[in-house]
TORSE-624540 format. One line per 3 residues: number of its first residue (from 1); their letters; for each residue z, x negated, y of C-alpha. Coordinates in Angstrom, 1 decimal. Example, Ala and Ser with C-alpha at 12.3 -4.5 7.8 and 13.67 -1.06 7.14 Angstrom:
1	AS	7.8 -12.3 -4.5; 7.1 -13.7 -1.1
END
This chain:
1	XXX	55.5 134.7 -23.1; 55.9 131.1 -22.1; 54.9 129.1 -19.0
4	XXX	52.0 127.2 -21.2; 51.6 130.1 -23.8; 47.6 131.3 -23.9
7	XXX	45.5 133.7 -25.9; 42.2 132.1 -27.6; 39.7 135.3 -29.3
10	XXX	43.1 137.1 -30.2; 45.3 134.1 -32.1; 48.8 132.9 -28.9
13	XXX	48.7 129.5 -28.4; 51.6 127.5 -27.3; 49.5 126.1 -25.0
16	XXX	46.4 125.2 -24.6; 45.7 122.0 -25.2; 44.0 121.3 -28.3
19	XXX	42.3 117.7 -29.7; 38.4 118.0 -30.5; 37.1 117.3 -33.3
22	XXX	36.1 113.8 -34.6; 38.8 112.2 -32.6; 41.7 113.9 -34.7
25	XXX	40.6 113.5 -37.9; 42.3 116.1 -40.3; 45.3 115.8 -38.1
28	XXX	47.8 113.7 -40.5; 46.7 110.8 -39.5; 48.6 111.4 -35.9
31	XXX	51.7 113.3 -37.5; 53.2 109.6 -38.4; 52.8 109.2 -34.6
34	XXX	54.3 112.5 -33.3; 55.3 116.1 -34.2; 52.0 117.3 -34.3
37	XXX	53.1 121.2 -34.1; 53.9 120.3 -30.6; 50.0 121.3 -29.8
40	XXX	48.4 124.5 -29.3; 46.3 123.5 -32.4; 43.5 121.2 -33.2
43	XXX	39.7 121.1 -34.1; 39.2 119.4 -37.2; 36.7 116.4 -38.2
46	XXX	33.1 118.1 -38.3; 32.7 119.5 -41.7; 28.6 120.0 -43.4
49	XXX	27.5 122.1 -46.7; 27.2 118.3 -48.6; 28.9 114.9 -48.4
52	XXX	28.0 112.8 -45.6; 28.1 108.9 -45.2; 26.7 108.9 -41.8
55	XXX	24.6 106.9 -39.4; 24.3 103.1 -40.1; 26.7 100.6 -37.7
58	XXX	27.5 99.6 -35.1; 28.0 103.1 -34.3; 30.3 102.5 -31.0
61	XXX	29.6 100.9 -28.0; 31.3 100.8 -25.1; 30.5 101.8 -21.1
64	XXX	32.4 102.0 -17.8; 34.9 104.8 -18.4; 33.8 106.1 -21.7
67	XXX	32.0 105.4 -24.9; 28.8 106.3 -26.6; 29.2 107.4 -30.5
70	XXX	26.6 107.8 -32.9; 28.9 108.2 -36.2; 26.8 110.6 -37.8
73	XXX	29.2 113.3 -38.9; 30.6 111.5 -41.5; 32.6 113.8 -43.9
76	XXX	33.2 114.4 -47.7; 31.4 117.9 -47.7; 33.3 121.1 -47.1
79	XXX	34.5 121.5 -50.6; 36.2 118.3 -50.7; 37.9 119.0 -47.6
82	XXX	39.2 122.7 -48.7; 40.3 120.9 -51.8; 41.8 117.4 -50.7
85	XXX	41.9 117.7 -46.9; 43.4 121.2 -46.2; 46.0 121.0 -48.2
88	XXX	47.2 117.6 -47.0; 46.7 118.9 -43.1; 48.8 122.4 -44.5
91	XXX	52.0 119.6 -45.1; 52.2 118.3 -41.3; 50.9 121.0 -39.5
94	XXX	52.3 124.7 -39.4; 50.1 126.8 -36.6; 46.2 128.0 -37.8
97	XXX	43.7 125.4 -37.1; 40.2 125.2 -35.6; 37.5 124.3 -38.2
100	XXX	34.6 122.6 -36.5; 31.4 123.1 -38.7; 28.0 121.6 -38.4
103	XXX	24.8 122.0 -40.4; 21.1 120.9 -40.6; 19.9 125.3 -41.4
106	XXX	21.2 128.1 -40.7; 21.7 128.2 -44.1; 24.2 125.5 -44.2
109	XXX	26.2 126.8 -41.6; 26.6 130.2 -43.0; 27.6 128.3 -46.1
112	XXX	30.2 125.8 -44.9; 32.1 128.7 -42.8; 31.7 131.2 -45.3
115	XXX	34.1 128.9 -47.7; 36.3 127.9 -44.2; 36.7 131.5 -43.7
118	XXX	38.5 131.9 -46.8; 40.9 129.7 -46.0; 44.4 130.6 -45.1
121	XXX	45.5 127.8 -42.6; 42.1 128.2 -40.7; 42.3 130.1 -37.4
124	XXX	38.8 129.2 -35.9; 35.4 128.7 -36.8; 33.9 126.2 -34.4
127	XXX	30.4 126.3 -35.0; 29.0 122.1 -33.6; 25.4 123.9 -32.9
130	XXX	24.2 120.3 -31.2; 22.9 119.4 -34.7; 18.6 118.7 -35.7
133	XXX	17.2 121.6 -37.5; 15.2 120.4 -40.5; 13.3 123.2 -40.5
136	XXX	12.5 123.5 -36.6; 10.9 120.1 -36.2; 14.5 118.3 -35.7
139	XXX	15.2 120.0 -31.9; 18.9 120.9 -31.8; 20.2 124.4 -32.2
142	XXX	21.7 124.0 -28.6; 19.1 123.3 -26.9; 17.0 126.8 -26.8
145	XXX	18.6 130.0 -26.9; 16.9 132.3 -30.1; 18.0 129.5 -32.4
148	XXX	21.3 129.2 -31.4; 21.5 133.4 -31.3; 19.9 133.0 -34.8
151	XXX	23.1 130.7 -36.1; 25.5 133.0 -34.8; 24.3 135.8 -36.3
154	XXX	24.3 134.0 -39.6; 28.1 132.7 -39.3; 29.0 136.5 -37.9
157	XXX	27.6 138.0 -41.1; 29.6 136.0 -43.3; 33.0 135.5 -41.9
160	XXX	36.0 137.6 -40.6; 37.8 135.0 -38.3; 36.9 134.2 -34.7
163	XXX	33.6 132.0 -34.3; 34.0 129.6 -31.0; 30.2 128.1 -30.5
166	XXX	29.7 124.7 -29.5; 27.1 124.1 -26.8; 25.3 121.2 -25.9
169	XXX	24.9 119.8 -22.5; 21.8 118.0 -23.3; 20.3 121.4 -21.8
172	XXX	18.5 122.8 -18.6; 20.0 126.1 -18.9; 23.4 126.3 -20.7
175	XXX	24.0 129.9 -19.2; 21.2 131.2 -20.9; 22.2 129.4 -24.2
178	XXX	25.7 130.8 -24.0; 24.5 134.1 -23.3; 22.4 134.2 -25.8
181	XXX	25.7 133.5 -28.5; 27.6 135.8 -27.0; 24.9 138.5 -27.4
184	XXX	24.4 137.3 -31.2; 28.3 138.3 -31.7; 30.0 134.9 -30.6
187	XXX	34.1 135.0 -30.3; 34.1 132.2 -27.9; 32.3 129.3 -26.2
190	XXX	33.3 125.7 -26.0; 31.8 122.8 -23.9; 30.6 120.6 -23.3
193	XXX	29.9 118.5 -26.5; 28.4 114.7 -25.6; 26.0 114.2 -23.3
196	XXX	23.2 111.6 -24.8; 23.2 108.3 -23.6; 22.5 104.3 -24.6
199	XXX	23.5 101.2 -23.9; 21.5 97.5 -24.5; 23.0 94.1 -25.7
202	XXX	21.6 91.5 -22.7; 21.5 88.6 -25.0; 19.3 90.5 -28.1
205	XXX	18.2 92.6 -25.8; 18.5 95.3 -28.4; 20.3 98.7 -28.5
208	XXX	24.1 97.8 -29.1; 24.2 101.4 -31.6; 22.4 101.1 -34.6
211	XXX	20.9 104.7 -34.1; 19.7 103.7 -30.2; 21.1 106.5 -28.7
214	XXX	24.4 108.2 -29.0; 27.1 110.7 -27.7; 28.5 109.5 -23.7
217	XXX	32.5 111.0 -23.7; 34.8 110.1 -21.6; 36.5 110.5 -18.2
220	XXX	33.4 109.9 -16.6; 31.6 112.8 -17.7; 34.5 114.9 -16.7
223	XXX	32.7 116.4 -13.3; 29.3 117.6 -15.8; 31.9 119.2 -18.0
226	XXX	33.5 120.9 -15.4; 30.6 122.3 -13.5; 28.7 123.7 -16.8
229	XXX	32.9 125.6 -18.2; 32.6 127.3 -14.6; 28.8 128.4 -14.6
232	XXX	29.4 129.7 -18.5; 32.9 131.3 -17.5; 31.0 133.6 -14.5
235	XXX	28.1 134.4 -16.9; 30.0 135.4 -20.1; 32.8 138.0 -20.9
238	XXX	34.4 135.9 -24.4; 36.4 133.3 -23.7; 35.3 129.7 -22.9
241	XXX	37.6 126.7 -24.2; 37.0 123.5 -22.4; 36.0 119.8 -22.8
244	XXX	34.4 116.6 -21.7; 36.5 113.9 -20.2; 39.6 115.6 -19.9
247	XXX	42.5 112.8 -19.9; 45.5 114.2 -18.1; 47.6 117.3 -16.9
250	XXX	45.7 117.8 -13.9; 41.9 117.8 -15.9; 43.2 120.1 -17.7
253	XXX	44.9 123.0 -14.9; 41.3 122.3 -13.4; 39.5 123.0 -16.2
256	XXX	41.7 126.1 -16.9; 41.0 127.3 -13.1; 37.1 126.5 -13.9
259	XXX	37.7 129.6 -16.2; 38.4 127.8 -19.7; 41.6 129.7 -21.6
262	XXX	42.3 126.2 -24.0; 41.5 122.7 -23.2; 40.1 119.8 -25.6
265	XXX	40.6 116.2 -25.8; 38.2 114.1 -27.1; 37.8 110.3 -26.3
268	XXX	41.2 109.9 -24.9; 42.5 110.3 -28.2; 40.7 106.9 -29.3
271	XXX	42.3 105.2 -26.4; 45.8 106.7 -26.3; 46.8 108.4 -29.7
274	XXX	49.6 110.4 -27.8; 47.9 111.6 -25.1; 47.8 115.3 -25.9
277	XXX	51.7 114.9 -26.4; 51.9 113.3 -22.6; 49.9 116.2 -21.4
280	XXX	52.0 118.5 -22.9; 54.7 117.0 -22.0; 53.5 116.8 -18.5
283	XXX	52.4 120.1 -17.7; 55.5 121.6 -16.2; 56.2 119.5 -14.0
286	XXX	52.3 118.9 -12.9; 52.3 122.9 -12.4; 55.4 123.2 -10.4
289	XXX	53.8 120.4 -7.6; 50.5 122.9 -8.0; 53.0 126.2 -7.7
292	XXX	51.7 127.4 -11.0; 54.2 130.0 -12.9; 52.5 130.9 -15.7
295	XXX	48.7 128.9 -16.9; 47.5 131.9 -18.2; 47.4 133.3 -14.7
298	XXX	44.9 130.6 -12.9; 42.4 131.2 -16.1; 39.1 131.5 -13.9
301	XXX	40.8 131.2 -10.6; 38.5 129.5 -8.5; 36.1 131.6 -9.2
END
């Protein structure tokens, strides 16, 4: 086993740094940048039971060290992807990779990664649980504990490959939310998704996002990210895989020693489309200067 190699819910990684979802696209779109099989794998573009155009623009705006989104989960419905995407993603990229899924019922989501799981170059199910329920009076999934146990459940019954669940941090308790997954059958953790934040244009003196609010990512949210990965890592027994503001070798040996086995990049794909190459690239050395043999040794270490 290698310096950077890692275990995620059974499947070796090469290492563990891994680009999240909606910043990666279906992963072409960077292979005529870099050898892409250089990562540990990716999360694909959040996939949903139907097409989606998503939310109306602007859907961007800008803050001090980070962005808010609101895109919407724009997609062409899981049956287009299986049929157009996958195959194009199979051409440029040789490792299993992580299928992000999101859905407005439980029923959607038991859909979407029923089909996923069926699919050979799929590794992961990555189950976005941050989404309204249309039936629950639009709250999120995430945000209390018996829903979120209730999609898990639903995805467990239905599929054979890991299922990694997606928390939101827009939360009072994430511990309990994350518990409450593991306990419905959950593979896996991962966090944090976007925390929710705004931002107003001074001369309309109107939201600058279409939507009013949107997803804050970015290096700024890095320290939220890192405190809610170390309170899940001490409070489950499945593994937790990382995120929020990661940019550079050292985020992610911290978030590793927080107790994440895999890192994501989000945002800092947007600004630097070869920054998960850097990191990788990167890691060695940034490990010798932190006398670091092997990463899958610090997993949880300051704990």
């Amino acid at each position: 086993m290698g310096r950077l190699n890692v275990t995620l819910c059974g499947i070796p990684l090469d290492n563990p740094v891994i680009p999240a979802s909606g910043t990666f696209g279906y992963g072409y779109e960077f292979a005529s940048l870099y050898d892409i099989n250089c990562l540990g794998t990716f999360s694909f573009k959040g996939t949903t039971r139907e097409p989606r155009f998503g939310n109306p623009t602007p859907r961007i705006a800008e803050c001090t060290a980070g962005m808010i989104n609101a895109v919407g989960l724009q997609n062409p419905g899981v049956n287009a992807v299986i049929r157009q995407e996958l195959p194009r993603l199979k051409a440029c990229f040789h490792k299993p990779v992580m299928a992000n899924v999101s859905g407005f019922s439980v029923e959607d989501y038991a859909y979407t990664c029923e089909k996923l799981d069926q699919q050979a170059q799929v590794g992961w199910l990555e189950v976005n649980i941050s989404c309204p329920n249309v039936h629950g009076g639009g709250m999120s999934f995430g945000t209390d504990p018996k829903a979120a146990a209730e999609v898990t459940a639903a995805v467990k019954r239905v599929t054979k490959k890991p299922v990694i669940v997606k928390l939101s941090p827009n939360v009072t308790d994430i511990v309990s939310i994350a518990r409450a997954c593991e306990d419905a059958g959950a593979d896996g953790i991962s966090l944090i998704n976007t925390l929710l934040g705004m931002r107003i244009d001074l001369k309309s003196r109107r939201p600058v996002i279409a939507n009013t609010m949107g997803g804050f990512s970015g290096p700024a949210i890095f320290p939220v990210a890192l405190r809610m990965v170390y309170q899940v890592a001490r409070a489950v027994r499945i593994p937790v895989v990382g995120m929020g503001g990661v940019s550079r070798a050292e985020d992610v040996i911290e978030m590793m020693l927080a107790g994440a086995t895999a890192v994501e990049i989000g945002a800092e794909n947007l600004v630097n489309p070869f920054v998960c190459r850097d990191i990788i690239a990167a890691l060695p050395e940034t490990m010798d200067r932190y006398h670091i043999h092997k990463l899958q040794d610090i997993i949880g270490g300051a704990h």
